[in-house]
N, C-alpha and C positions, 0 to 999 in steps of 0.2 A: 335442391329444386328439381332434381332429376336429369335424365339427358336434354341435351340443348337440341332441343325442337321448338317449334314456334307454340307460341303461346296461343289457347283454343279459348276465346270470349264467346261469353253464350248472353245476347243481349235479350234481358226478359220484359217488364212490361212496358216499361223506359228505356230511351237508350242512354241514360244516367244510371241505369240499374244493370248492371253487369260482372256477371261470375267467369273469372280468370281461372285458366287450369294450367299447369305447366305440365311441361315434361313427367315428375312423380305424380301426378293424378291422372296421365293423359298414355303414358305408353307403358307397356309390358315385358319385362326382356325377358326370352326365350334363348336359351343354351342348353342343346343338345349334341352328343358327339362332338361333330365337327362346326355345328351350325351356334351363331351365336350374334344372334339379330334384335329388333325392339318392333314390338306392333303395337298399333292404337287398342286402348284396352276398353270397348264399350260392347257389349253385346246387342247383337243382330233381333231386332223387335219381331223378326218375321212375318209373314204376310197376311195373317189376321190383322184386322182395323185394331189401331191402338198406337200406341207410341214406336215410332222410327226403329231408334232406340232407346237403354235401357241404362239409367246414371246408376252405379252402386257404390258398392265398396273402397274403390278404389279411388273411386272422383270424390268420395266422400270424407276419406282419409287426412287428419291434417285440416281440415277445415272447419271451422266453428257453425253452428246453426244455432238459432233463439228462433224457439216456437212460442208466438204469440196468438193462446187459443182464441181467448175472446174477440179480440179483430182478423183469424182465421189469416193470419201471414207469417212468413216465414223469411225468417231475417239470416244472412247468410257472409262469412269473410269470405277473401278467396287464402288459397293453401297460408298457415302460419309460417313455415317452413320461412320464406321471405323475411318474415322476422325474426327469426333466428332460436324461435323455438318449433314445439310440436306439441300433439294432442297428450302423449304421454307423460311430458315435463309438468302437466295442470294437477296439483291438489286439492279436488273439486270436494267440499266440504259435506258432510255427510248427517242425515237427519236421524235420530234417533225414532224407532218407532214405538 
């Protein structure tokens, strides 16, 4: 589940509707030399209008999404990791084309 830092809920439309991130989706460690620290891993939205910040890779990591087009929502776990697997252990079946 990554380093033990607190846990970042991002309450969306509901507040029954909430995406949990732990420490492996939430911090970045950084070892150089002699330095060997963890930072919050989200990029800075900058100061053009638009979003804060910027969810990617890494918040995305380990966690399931279902795109459901036709009602245009987006269905979301938080990290599997907790369960005691990950996105890599899935033998997601394959369509022949």
């Amino acid at each position: 589940m990554g380093p033990a830092v607190p846990i970042i809920e991002l309450v969306l439309d509901r507040q029954d509707v909430v995406w949990k991130m732990f420490g492996s989706n939430s911090m970045v460690r950084v070892t150089k030399k002699s330095v060997d620290l963890w930072c919050l891993g989200v990029v800075d939205g900058g100061t053009i209008d638009g979003p804060s910040i910027v969810i990617g890779g890494l918040q995305l990591e380990d966690n399931l999404l279902q795109f459901d087009l036709q009602s245009k929502k987006l269905g979301f776990s938080s990290s599997i990791l907790s369960k005691g697997t990950k996105c890599a252990d899935y033998k997601f079946p394959t369509r022949k084309v």
